[in-house]
C-alpha positions as CSV (number, residue, x, y, z in Angstrom):
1,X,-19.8,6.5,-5.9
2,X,-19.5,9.4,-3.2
3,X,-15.6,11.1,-3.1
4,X,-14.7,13.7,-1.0
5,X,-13.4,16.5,-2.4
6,X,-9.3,16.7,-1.9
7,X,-8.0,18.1,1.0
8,X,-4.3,18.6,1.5
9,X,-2.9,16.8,4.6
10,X,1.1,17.8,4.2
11,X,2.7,19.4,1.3
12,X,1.9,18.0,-1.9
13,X,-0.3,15.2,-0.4
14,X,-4.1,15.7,-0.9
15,X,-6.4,12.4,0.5
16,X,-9.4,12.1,-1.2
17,X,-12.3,9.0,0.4
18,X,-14.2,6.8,-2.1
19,X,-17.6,5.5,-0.7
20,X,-18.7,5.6,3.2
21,X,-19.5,3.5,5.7
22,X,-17.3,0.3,6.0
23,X,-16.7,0.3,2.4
24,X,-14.6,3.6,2.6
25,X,-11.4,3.9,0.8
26,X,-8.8,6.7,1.0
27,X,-6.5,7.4,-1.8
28,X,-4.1,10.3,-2.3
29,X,-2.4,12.6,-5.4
30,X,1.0,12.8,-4.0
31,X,3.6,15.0,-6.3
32,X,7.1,15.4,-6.5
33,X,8.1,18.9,-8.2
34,X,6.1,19.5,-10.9
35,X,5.3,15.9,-11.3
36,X,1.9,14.3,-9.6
37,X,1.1,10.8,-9.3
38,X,-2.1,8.7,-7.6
39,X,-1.4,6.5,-5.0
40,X,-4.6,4.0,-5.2
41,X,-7.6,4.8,-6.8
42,X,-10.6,3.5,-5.2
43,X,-13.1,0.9,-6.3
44,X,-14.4,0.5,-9.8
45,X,-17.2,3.3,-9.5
46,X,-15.2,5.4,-8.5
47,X,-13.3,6.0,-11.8
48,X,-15.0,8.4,-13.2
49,X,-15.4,10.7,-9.9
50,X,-11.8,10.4,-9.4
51,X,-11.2,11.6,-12.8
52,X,-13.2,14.2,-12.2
53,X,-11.4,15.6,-8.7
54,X,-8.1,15.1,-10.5
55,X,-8.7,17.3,-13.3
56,X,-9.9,20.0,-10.7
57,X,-6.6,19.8,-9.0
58,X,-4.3,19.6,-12.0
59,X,-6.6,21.6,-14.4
60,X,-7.9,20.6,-17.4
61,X,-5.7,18.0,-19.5
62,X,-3.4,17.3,-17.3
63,X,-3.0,14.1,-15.8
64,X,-0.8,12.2,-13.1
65,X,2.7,10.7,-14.6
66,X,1.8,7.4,-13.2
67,X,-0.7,5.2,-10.5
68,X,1.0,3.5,-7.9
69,X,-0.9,0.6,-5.9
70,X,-0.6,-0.6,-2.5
71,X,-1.8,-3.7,-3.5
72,X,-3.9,-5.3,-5.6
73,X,-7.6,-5.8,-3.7
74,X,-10.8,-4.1,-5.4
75,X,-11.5,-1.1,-3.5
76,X,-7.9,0.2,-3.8
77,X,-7.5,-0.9,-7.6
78,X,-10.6,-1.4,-8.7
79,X,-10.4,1.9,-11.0
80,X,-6.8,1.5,-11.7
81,X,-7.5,-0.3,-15.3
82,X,-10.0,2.2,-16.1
83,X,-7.9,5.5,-15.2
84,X,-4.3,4.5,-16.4
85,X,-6.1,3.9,-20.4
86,X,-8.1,6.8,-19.8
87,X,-4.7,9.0,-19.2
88,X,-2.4,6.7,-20.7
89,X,-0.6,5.7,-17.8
90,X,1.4,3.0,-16.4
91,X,0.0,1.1,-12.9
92,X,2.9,0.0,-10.9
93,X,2.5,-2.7,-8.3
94,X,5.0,-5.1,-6.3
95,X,6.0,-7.6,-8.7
96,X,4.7,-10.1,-6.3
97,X,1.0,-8.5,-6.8
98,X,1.0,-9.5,-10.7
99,X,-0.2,-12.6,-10.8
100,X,-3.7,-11.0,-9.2
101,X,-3.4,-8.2,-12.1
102,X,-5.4,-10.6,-14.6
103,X,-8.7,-10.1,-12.5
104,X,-8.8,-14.2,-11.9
105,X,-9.0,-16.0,-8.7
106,X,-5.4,-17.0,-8.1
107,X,-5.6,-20.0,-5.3
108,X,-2.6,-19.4,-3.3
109,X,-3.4,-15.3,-2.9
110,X,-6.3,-16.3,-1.7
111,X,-7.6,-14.7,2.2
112,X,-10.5,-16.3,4.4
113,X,-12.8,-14.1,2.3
114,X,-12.1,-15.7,-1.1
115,X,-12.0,-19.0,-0.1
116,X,-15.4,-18.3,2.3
117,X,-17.1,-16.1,-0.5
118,X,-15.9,-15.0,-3.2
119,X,-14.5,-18.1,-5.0
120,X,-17.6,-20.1,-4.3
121,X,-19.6,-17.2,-5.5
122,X,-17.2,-16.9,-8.9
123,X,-17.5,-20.7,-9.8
124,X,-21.3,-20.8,-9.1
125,X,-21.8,-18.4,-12.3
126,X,-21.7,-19.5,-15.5
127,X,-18.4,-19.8,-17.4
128,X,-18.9,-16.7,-19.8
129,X,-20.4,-14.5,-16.4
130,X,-17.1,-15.6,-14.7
131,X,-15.1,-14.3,-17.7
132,X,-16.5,-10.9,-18.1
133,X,-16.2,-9.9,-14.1
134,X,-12.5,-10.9,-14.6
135,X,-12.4,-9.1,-17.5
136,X,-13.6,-6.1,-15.9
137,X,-10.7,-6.6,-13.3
138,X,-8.2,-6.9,-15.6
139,X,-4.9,-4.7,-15.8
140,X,-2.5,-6.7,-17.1
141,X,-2.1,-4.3,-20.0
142,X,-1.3,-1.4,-18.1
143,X,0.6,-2.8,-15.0
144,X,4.3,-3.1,-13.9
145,X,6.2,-4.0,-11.3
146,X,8.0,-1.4,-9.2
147,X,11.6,-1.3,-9.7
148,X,14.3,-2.9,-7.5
149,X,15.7,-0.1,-5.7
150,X,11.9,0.5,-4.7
151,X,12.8,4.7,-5.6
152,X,9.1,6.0,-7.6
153,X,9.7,6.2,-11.1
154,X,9.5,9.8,-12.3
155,X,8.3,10.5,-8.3
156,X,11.6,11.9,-6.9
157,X,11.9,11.3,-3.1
158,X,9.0,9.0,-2.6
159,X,10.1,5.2,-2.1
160,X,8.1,2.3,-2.0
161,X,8.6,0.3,1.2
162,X,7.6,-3.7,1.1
163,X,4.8,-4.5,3.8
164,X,3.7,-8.0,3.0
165,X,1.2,-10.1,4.6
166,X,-1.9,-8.6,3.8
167,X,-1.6,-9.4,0.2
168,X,2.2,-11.0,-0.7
169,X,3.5,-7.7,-2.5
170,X,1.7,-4.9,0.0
171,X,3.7,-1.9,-0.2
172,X,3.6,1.4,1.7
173,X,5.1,4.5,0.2
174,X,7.4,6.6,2.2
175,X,8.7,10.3,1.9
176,X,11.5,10.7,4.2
177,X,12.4,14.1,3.7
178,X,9.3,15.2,5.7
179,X,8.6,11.3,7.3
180,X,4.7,11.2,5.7
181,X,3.7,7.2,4.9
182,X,0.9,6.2,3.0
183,X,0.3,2.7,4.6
184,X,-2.4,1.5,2.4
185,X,-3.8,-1.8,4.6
186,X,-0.6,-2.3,6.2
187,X,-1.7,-0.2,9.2
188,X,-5.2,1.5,9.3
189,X,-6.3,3.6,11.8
190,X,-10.1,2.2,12.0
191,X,-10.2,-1.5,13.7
192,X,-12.1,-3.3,11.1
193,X,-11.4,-6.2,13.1
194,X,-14.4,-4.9,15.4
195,X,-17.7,-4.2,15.3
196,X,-17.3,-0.5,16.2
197,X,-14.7,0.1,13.5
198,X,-16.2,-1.9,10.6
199,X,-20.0,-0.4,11.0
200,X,-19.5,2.9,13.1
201,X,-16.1,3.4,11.7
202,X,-14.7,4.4,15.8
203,X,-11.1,5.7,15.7
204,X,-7.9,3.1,16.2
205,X,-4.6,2.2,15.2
206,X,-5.1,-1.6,14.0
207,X,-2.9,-3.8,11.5
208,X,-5.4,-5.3,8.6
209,X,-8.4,-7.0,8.6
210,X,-7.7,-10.5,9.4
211,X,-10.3,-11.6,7.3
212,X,-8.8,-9.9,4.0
213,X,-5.1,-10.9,5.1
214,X,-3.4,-14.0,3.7
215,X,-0.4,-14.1,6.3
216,X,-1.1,-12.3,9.6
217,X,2.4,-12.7,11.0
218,X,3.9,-11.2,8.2
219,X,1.4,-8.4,8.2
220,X,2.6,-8.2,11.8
221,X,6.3,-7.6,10.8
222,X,5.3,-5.8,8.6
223,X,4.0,-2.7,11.5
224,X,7.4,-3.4,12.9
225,X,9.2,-2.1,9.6
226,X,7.1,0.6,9.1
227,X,7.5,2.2,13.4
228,X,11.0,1.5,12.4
229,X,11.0,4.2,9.9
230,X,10.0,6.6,12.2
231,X,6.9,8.6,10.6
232,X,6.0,11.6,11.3
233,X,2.3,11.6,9.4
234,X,0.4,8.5,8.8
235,X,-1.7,8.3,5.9
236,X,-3.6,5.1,6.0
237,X,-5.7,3.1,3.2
238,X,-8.7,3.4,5.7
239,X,-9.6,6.0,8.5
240,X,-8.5,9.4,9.1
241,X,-4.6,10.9,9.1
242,X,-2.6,10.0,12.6
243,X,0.2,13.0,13.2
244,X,0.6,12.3,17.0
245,X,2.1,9.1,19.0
246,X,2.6,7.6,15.5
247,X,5.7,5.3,16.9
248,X,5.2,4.1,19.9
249,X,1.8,2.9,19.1
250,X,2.8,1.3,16.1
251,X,5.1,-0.7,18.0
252,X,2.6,-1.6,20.3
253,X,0.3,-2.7,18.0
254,X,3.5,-4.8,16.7
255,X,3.7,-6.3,19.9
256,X,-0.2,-7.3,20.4
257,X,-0.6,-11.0,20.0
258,X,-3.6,-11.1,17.5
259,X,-6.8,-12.6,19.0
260,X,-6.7,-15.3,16.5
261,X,-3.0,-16.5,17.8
262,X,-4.2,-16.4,21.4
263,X,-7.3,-18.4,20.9
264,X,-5.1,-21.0,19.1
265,X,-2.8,-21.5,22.0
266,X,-5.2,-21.6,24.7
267,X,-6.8,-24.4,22.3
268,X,-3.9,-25.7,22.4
269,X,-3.1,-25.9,26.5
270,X,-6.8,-27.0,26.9
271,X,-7.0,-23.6,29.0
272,X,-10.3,-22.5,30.7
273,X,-11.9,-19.7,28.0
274,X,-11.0,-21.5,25.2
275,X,-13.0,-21.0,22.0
């Protein structure tokens, strides 16, 4: 799978992208002092090109302290399980994410994709096919949950801030001494919610796909708590870096009534234009 090469965005954040087109995936090696940890790592393929870029960075033999996820969805943890046993480090996630780190379809995590796709795709193979893809997405050997005060272990000064509503234990990690967020799908800034930003990839500050998000109105807070921080450099899971207008348009986008929502109400009143 096609990575960019690393490119430092602020100090001690590099952003590499894993694949093109609408399956593009950001994830970043963020360091604290002399320590360095990855923040995501792409999708599956991209394992060994990740490995790869790291070792460039780092030099030879040395290897992040740790791989923190956003979340648990296959193009930002898809390569997690091969990475932290090839380095011999831990994965931390949300302790809400866990139950999706044994690679199984777990029915109440589920998003309209699962439910229209994926899980009727999984239980139309045969029972040993099903148990070798969730093999594959297994990390339940190398995963733990973040600890309670949300501070990064071994990352001094980066914190892990709780965004759910995409997936139930989203997190976005935060450096305040400098204001730089990594949202992960919390807040992207291409619109894959349209046409232009899921096949031309056109510039703008959206919340997460809708059809990859189990709770929009959480997701929704969610932006709320993160313009609340006040960020000075937005590093998203998906699109380019925002350094400009980062605030106000996150609480704008906080205040949007989703399309979804309005097409419900005007349902709802029997309005002229409903869907």
């Amino acid at each position: 799978m096609r990575l960019t090469e690393p490119r430092e965005i602020a100090s001690g954040v590099l952003m590499m992208t894993a694949g093109s087109g609408p399956l593009a995936v950001n994830l970043y090696l963020i360091r604290s002092g002399p320590s360095w940890a990855l923040v995501d790592c792409g999708w599956a393929r991209s394992a060994e090109p990740v490995h790869r870029a790291v070792e460039r960075v780092l030099g030879p033999g040395n290897v992040p302290n740790a791989i923190f996820l956003t979340h648990i969805h296959p193009d930002h943890s898809g390569a997690a399980g091969a990475l932290a046993r090839l380095w011999d480090v831990p994965v931390y996630v949300h302790k809400a994410e866990l139950p999706m780190a044994a690679g199984k379809y777990v029915p109440e995590f589920s998003m309209p994709l699962d439910r229209w796709i994926v899980a009727p795709f999984l239980w139309s193979l045969p029972a040993r096919a099903r148990r070798r893809l969730e093999a594959a997405g297994d990390i339940s050997d190398v995963v733990h949950g973040l600890p309670g005060d949300w501070e990064l272990p071994g990352l001094p000064g980066w914190a892990a801030v709780p965004t759910p509503g995409h997936t139930p234990g989203h997190v976005a990690y935060w450096r305040s001494s400098d204001a730089v967020l990594i949202t992960g799908d919390a807040v992207v800034t291409v619109n894959l919610n349209s046409v232009g930003g899921l096949l031309l990839g056109v510039p703008d500050l959206s919340g997460p796909p809708w059809y990859t998000t189990g709770n929009m109105e959480l997701a929704k807070d969610s932006v709320t708590r993160l313009a609340g921080l006040g960020p000075r450099l937005l590093a998203p899971g998906h699109g380019q870096p925002l350094a400009f207008g980062i605030v106000p348009r996150l609480r704008a986008l906080a205040a949007k009534e989703p399309k979804q929502r309005i097409a419900i109400r005007r349902r709802a009143a029997g309005a002229p234009g409903a869907v």
